[in-house]
N, C-alpha and C positions, 0 to 999 in steps of 0.2 A: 288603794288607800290604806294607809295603815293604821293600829286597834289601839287603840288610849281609851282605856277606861271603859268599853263600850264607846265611844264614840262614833267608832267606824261606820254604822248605820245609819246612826242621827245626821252625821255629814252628808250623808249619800241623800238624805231625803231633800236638799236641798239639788240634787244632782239634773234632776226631770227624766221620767223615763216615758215611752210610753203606753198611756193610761190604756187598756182594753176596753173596749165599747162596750159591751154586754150588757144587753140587761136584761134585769131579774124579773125572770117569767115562773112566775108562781114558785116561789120555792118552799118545800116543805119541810117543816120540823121534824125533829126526830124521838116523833111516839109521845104520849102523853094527850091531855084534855086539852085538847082547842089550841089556836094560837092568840098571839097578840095584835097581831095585823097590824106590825107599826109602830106601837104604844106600848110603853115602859108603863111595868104595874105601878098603882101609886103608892102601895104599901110592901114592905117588904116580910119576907119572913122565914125562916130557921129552918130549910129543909127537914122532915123528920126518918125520910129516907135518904140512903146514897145515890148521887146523881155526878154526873163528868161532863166537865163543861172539856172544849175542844179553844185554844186561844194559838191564834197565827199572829206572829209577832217579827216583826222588822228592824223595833230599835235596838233588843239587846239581843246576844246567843243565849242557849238553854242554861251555858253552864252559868253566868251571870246575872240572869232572872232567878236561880232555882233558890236561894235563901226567901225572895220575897214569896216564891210559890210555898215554901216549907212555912214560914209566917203564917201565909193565909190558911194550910191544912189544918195546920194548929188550932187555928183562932174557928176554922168553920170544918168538921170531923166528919159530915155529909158531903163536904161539892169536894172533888176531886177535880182541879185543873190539867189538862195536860197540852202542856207548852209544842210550840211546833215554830222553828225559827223560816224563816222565810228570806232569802235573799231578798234587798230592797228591790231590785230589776226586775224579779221576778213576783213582784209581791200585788201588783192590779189585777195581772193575769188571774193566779191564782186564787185572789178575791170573787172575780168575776165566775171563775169555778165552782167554787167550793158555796159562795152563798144560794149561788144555784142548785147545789148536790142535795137529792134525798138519802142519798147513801153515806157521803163523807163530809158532812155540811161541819162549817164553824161556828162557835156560840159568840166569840166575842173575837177583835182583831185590832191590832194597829191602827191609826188614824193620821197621815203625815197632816199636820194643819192645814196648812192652803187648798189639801186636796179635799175637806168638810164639804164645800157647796157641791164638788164634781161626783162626789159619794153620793150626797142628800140626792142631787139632778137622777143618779141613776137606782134610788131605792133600795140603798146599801144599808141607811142609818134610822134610826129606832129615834121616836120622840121621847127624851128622856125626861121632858120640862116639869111634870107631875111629879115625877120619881125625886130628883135632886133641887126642889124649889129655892133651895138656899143657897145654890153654890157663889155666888158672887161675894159670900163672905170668907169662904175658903178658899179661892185661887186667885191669882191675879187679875187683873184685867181684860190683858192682852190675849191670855189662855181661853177665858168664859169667849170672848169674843169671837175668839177663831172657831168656836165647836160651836159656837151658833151660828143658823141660817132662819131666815124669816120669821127670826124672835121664835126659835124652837132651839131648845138645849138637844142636839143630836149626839153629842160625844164626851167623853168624860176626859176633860185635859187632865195628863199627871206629868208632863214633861217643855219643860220652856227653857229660856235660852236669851242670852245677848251676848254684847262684842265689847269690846277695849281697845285702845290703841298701845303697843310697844314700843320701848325706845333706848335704843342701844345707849345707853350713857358713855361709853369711850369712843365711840365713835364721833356723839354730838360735841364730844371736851375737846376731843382732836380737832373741829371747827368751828370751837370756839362758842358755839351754840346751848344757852339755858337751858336744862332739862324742864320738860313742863310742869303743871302741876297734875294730881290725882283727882283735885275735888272737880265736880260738877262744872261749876263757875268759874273753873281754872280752862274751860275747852277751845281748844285753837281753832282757828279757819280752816282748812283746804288752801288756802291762796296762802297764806302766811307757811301752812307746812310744807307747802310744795319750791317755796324758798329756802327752807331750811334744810330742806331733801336735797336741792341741788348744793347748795354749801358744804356738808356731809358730802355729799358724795366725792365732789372735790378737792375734801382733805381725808380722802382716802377708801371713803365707802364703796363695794362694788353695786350697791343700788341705793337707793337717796327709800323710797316707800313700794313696799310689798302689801298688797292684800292677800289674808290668808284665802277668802275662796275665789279668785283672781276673775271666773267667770261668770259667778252665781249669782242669782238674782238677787237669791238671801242676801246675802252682803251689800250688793249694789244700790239692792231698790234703794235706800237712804239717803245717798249721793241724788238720784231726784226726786225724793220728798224735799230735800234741804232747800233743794234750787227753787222748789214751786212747782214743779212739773206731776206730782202725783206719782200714784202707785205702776197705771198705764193703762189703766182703763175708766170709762166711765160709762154713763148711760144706764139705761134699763139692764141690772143684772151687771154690771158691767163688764159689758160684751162689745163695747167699743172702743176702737182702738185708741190712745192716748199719751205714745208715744213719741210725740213728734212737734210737740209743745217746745215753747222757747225753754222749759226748765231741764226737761230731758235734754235739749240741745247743749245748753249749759254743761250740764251734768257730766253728759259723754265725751262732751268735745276736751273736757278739762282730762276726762278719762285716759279719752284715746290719747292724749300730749306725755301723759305721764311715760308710754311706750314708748312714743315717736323720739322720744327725748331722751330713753335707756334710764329715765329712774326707775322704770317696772322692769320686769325681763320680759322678753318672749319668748315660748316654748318652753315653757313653765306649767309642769302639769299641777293643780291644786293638790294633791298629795304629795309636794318636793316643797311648798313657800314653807312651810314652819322649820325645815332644816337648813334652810337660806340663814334665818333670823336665829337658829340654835347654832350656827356656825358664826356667826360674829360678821356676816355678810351685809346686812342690812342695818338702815340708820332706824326708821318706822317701818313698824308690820303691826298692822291693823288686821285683827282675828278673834276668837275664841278664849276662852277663861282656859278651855279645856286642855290647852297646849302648853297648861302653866308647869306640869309633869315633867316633860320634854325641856324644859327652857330653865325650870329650877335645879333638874339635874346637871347641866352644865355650868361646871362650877367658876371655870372664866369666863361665863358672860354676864357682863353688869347692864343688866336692864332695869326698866323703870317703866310705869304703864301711868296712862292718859286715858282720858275720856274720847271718845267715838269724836271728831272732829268732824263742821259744818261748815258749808259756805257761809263767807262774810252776808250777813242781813237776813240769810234765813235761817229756818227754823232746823233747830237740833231735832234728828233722827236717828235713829240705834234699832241692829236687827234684833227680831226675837222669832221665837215659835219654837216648835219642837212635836212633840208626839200628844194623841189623846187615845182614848178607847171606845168603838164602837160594838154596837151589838148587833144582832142577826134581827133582822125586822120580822122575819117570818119565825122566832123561834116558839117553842110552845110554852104553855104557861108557865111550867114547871121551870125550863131553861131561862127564860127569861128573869125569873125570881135568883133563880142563880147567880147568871150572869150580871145582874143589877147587886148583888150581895160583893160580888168580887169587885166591879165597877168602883165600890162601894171603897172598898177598900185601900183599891188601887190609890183612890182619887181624893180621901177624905179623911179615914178612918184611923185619928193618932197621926194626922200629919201625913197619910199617904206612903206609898210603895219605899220613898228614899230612907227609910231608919233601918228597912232591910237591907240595904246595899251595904258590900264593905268600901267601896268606893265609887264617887260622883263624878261626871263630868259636866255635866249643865245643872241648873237648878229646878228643884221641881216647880210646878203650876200651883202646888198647896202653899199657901205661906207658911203654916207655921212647919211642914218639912221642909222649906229652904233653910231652916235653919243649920242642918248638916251639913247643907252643901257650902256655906258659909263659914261653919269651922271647921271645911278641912284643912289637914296639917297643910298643904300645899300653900295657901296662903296667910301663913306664919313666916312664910320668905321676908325677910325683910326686902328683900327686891318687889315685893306684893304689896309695900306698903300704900294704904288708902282703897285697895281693889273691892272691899267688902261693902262699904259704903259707897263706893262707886257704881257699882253692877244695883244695888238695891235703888239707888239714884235712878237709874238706867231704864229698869225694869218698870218703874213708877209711873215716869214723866217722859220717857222719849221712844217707848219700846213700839213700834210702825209693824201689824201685823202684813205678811202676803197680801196683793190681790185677790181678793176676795170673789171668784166667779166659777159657774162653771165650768169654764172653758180654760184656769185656771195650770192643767195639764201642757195644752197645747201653748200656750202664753209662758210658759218656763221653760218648754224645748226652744221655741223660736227665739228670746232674751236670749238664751245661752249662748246659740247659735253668733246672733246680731252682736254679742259685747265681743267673741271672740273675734269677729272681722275687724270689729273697733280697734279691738287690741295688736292685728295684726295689720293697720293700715290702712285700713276701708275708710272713707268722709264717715263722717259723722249724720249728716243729712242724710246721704243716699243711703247708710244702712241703716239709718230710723224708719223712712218713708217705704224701704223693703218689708221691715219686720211689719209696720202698718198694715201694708197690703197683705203680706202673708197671714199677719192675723184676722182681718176681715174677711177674707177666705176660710180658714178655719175656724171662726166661730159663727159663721153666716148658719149654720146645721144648728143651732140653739136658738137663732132668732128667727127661726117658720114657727 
């Protein structure tokens, strides 16, 4: 997959890999009075000796995190972070390691959203709720939500996210077709787009709609929240499968049509749809803000962006989530003060980690740091016009975190799995009522 901004991680945490079972048997801090067992000091305070926190990190590389780490030296001349990137793939594994290590343990780490409750289930995250009693007025919503479990603040969001829809404007002129609008209450159906994709395509497009993560949950769950069908679980925890609902049916079966029909492509790997749509290939590509680099660079193609489109009668949905920060549950007092100092920082302090970047791709979870990611020059495109007021529309009122469970790993390798068959032909029934069964099998281990 290829690197925009940092992006390349953040993508990938939508990818599912899988999770390492492990768990944490007694792990020890590293020296110092006592530990915390769990629990985030409730007061914080100014190291007066030098102390090195250790942070494993997934969403950005070293050399893109290192201005905010220079910030933070700055601002705290005791705690010495030092950064250690983690391949996404590789990055459970090495959680499962490392917070277990006496010898090489980490103080604070990545957090992909969805994976909060499968962290919390295995004793990974620190109850931060005393420590940051106010966050609901610095982050959005959708962020506070995903880094909570059982009304306990375990993680400290600084990183979210949502989508837009693209629209080749020469393409939709050559059929004749109105370019949509930008605002909110300008958002089209699914059924209405899916006519206007094959009109396009007909007067010349090589595909009518492109999704940019063509087999991700992320993107998809939306398509059945819209229909009614939910995230795809319910029950106690939800650890039950919920799949297979007439909304999901809806949802997929419209899905799988868009292939069957060559408005999508197949054999389409999600790191090739954005050069589909920066080649003048595609009429709609629904994606990312972050692929606006890519797409403003090419200077013959006249796009225009739209709001996240829903089926006719239900309810608007739009993906979000992104990254938070957890901390080592077993760190010692010392580390812990630290580690809640940098937290601190990441996630609150003058708007959070993004005034250090020199460039954004998603927006952060602080509101008043979305404000950078807001003026970047990218969306000065006049091809961007409406996008800023759009996405904050977005973020507000339609942003539909991940399935929320612990089983939440196994549940995003099997989706992935089940939309690719979709996509290549499979019924729509038979490959719901499989991923069902396969999921009731793999989370049956959470319900003894």
């Amino acid at each position: 997959m290829r690197s925009h901004n940092g992006v390349t991680r953040w993508l990938a945490a939508g990818t599912g890999t899988a999770l390492a079972l492990t768990a944490l048997a007694g792990c020890a801090g590293s020296g110092g009075s006592g530990t915390i067992d769990g629990v985030a000091p409730s007061s914080l305070t100014e190291p007066t000796e030098p102390i090195t926190l250790t942070y494993a990190g997934a969403a950005y590389d070293a050399k893109q995190i290192q201005p905010v780490l220079d910030a933070f030296h700055a601002a705290h001349p005791n705690i010495t972070v030092s950064y250690e990137a983690v391949p996404f793939d590789d990055f459970n594994s090495v959680l499962a390691a490392r917070l277990t290590s006496s010898q090489d343990a980490i103080d604070v780490f990545d957090v992909d959203m969805p994976r909060t409750a499968a962290y919390a289930a295995r004793g990974w995250l620190t109850d931060m709720s005393g420590t940051f009693p106010d966050l609901a007025s610095a982050v959005d919503p959708s962020s506070l939500q995903a880094s909570t479990v059982d009304g306990k603040l375990v993680a400290m969001p600084y990183q979210t996210s949502t989508n837009i829809m693209y629209y080749n404007k020469t393409l939709l002129a050559a059929a004749g077709i109105a370019a949509p609008g930008a605002a909110p209450d300008a958002r089209e159906t699914w059924e209405q787009l899916t006519e206007d994709a094959e009109k396009a395509q007909a007067a010349g497009a090589q595909y009518g709609l492109v999704f940019d993560q063509i087999d991700r949950y992320y993107q998809l769950q939306p398509l059945a929240e819209s229909a009614g069908g939910g995230p795809g679980g319910t029950g106690d925890g939800n650890l039950t499968p919920d799949v297979t609902n007439e909304g999901w049916e809806k949802a997929f079966g419209w899905y799988g049509s868009l292939f069957a029909d060559g408005l999508s492509p197949r054999g389409v790997a999600v790191a090739d749809t954005p050069s589909l749509f920066a080649a003048g290939k595609v009429a709609y590509y629904v994606g990312g803000p972050w692929w606006g680099t890519q797409f403003v660079g090419e200077q013959g193609l006249d796009f225009g962006i739209a709001p996240f489109p829903a089926f006719a009668g239900g309810e608007a949905a739009t993906p979000t989530g992104g990254w938070s920060l957890g901390m080592n549950p077993q760190a010692t007092v010392e580390k812990a003060n630290a580690s809640a100092i940098f937290l601190k920082f990441m996630g609150i302090d003058d708007g959070g980690y993004a005034q250090y970047l020199s460039a954004l791709a998603v927006p952060p979870s602080n509101l008043e740091g979305s404000a950078k990611f807001y003026d970047s020059e990218v969306f000065t495109d006049p091809r961007f016009t409406g996008v800023v007021d759009l996405m904050k529309s977005e973020l507000a009122t339609t942003a539909t975190i991940r399935l929320q469970t612990v089983g939440y790993v196994e549940f995003e390798d099997i989706m992935t799995k089940t939309f690719s068959d979709i996509i290549n032909g499979t019924d729509v029934t038979s490959a719901l009522d499989s991923a069902s069964t396969q999921l009731d099998d793999a989370w049956s281990k959470y319900r003894q």
